[in-house]
N, CA, C and O of each residue as an XYZ file, in Angstrom:
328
protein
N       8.731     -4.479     -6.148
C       8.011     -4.286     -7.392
C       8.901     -3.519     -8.351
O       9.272     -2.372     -8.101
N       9.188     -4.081     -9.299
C       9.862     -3.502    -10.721
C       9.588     -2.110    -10.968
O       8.370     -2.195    -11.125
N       9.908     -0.651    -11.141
C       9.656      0.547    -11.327
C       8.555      1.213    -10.152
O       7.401      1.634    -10.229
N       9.344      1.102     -9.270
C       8.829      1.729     -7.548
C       9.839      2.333     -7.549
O      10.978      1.865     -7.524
N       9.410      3.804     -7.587
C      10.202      4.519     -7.095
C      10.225      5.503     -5.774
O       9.472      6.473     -5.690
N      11.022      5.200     -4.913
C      10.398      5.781     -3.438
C      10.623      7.100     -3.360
O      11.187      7.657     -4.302
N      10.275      7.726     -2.376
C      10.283      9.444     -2.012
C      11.161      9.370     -1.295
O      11.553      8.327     -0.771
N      11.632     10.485     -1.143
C      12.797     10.471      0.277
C      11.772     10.375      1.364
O      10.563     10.604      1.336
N      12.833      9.843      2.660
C      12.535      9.887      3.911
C      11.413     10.992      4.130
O      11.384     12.177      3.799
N      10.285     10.005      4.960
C       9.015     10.775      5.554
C       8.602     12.361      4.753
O       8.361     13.465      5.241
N       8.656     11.850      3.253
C       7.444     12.342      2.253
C       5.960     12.243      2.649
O       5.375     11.165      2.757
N       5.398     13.431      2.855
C       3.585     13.117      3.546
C       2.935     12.216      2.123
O       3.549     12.258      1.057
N       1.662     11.435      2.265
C       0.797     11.855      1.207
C       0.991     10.538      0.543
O      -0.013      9.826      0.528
N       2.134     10.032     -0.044
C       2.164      8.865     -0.401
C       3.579      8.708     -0.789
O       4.336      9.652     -1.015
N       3.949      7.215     -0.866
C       5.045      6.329     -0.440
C       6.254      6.435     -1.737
O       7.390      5.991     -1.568
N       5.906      6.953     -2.761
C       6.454      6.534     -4.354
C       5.916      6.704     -5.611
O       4.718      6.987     -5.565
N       6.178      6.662     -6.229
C       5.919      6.732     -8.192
C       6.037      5.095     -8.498
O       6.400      4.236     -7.694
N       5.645      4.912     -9.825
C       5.438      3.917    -10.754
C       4.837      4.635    -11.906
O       3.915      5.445    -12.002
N       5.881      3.926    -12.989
C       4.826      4.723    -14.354
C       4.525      6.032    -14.347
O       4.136      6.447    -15.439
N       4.599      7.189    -13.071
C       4.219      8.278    -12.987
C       3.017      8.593    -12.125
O       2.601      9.738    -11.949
N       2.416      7.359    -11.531
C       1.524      7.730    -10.312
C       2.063      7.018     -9.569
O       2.698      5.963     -9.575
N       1.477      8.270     -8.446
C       2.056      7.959     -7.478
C       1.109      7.242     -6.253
O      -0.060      7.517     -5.983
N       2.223      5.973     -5.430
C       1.677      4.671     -5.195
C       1.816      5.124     -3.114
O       2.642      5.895     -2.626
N       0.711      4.325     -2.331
C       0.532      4.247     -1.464
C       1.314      2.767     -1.353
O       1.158      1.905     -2.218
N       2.410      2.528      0.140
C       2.980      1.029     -0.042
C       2.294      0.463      1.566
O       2.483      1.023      2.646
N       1.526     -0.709      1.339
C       1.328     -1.317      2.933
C       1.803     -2.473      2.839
O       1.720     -3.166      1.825
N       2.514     -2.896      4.204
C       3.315     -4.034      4.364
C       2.280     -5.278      5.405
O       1.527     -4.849      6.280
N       2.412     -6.742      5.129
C       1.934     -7.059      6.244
C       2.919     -8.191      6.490
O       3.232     -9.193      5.847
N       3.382     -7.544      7.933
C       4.849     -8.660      8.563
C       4.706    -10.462      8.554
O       3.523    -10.743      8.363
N       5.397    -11.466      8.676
C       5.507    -12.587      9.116
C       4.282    -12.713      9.717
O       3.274    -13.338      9.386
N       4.704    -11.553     11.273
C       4.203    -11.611     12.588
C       2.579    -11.316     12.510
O       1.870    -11.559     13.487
N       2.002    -10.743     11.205
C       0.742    -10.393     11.448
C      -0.064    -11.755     11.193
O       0.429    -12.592     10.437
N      -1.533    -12.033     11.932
C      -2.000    -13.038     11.241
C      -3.055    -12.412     10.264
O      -3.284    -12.914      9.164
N      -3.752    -11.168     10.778
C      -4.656    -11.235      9.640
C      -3.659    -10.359      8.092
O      -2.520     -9.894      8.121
N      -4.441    -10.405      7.149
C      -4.485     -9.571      5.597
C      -4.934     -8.164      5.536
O      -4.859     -7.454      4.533
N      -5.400     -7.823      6.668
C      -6.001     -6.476      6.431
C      -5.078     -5.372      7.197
O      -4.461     -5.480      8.256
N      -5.200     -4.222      6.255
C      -4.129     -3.274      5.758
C      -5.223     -1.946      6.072
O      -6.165     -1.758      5.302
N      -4.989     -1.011      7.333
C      -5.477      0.009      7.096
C      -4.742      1.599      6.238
O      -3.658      2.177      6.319
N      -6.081      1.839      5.413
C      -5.187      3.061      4.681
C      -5.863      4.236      4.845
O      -7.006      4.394      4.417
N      -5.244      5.074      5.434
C      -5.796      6.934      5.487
C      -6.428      7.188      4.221
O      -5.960      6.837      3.139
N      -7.635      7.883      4.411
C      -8.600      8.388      3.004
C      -7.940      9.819      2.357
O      -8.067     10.114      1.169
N      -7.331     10.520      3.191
C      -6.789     11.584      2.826
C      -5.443     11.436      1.857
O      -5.072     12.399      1.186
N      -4.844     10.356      1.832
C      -3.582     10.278      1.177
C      -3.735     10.705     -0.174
O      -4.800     10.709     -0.791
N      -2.003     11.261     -0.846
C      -2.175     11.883     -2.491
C      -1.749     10.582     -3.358
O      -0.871     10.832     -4.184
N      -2.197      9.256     -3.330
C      -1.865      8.424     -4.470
C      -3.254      8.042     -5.334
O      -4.423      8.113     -4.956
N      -2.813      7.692     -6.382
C      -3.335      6.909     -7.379
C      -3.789      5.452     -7.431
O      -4.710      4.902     -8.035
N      -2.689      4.934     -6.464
C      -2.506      3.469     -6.902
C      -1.868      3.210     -5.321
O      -1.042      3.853     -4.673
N      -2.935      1.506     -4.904
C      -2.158      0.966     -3.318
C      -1.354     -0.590     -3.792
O      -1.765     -1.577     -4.402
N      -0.118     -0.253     -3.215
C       0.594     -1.621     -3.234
C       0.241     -2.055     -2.052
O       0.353     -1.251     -1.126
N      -0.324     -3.545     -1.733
C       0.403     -4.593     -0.788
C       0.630     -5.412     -0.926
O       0.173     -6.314     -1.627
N       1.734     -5.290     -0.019
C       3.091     -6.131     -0.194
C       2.927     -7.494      0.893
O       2.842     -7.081      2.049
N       2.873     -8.773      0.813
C       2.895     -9.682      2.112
C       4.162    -10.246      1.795
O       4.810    -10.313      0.750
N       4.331    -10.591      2.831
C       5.902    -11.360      3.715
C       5.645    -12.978      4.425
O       5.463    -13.271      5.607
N       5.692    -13.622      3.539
C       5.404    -14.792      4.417
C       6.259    -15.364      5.576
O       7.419    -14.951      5.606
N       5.899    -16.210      6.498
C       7.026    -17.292      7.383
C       8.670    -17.150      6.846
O       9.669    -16.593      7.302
N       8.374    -17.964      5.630
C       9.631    -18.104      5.372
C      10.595    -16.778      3.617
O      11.179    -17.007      2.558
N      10.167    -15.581      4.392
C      10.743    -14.859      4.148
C      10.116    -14.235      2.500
O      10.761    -13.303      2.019
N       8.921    -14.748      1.715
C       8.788    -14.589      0.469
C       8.014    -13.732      0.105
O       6.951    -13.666      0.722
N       8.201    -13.003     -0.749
C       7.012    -11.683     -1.102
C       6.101    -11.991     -2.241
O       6.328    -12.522     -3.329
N       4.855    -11.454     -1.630
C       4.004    -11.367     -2.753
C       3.167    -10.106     -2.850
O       2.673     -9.698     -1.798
N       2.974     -9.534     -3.805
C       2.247     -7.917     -3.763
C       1.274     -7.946     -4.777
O       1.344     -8.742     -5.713
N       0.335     -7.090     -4.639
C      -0.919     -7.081     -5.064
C      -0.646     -5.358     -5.486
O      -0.044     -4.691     -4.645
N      -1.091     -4.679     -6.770
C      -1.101     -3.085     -7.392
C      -2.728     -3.280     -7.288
O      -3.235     -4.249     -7.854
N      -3.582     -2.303     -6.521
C      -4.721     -2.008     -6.741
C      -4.808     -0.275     -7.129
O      -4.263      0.639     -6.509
N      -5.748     -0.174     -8.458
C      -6.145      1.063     -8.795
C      -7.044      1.671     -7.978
O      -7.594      0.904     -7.188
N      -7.449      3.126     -7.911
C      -7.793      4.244     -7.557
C      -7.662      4.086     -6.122
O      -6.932      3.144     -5.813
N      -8.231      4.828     -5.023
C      -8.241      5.018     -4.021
C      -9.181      5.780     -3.525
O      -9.751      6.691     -4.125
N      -9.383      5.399     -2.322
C     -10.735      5.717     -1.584
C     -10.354      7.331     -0.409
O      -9.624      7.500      0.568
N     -11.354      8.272     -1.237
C     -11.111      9.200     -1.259
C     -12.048     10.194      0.386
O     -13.119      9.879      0.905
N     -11.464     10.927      0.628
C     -12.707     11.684      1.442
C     -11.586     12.081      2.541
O     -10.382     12.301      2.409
N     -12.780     12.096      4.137
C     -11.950     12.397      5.207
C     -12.164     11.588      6.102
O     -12.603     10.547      5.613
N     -12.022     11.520      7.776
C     -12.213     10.801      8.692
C     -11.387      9.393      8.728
O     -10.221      9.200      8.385
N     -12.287      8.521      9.216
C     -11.201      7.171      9.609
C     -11.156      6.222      8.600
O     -11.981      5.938      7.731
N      -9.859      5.698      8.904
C      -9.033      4.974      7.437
C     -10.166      4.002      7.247
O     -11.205      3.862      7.893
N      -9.664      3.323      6.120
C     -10.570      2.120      5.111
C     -10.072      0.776      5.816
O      -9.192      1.201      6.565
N     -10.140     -0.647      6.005
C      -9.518     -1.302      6.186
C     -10.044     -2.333      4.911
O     -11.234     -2.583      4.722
N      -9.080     -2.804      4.195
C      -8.982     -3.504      2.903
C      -7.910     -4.614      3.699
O      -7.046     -4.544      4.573
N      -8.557     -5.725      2.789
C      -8.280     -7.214      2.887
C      -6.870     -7.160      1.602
O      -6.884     -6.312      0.710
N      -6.248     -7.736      1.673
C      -5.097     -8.038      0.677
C      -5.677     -8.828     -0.190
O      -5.258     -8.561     -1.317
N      -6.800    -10.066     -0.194
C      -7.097    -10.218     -0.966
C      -8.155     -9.729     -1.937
O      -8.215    -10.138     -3.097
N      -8.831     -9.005     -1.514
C      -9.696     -7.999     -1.924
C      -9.247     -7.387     -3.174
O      -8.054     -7.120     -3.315
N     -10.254     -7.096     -4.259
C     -10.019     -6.294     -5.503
C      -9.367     -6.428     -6.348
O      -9.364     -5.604     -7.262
């Protein structure tokens, strides 16, 4: 993604900047079959990238605003979702 800017190595909280908020990044491999992406409620971003990887090597990413806030066990969000 064009103006991702990452944190150094194993930054808590969240993955990078864009624009000045800062972005949560989830990946989903070749190897996965489903779309769904679990994300910790506690994290410090603004904004979730995911990123998919198809078969033959091609990316496609999705920027979703705000984030789901609180404590306890992560959210699980669909990539195509939102």
């Amino acid at each position: 993604m064009p103006g991702l800017r990452r944190h150094v190595t194993h930054l808590p909280r969240s993955d990078g900047t864009t624009n000045g908020k800062l972005v949560e990044v989830k990946t989903i491999s070749p190897e996965k079959s489903s779309d769904v992406v679990l994300v910790k409620r506690q994290g410090d971003f603004m904004q979730l990238l995911i990123v998919r990887i198809d078969q033959d090597f091609q990316f496609k990413s999705k920027l979703r605003q705000g984030r789901t806030q609180g404590s306890g066990r992560p959210v699980s969000l669909r990539a195509s979702q939102g």
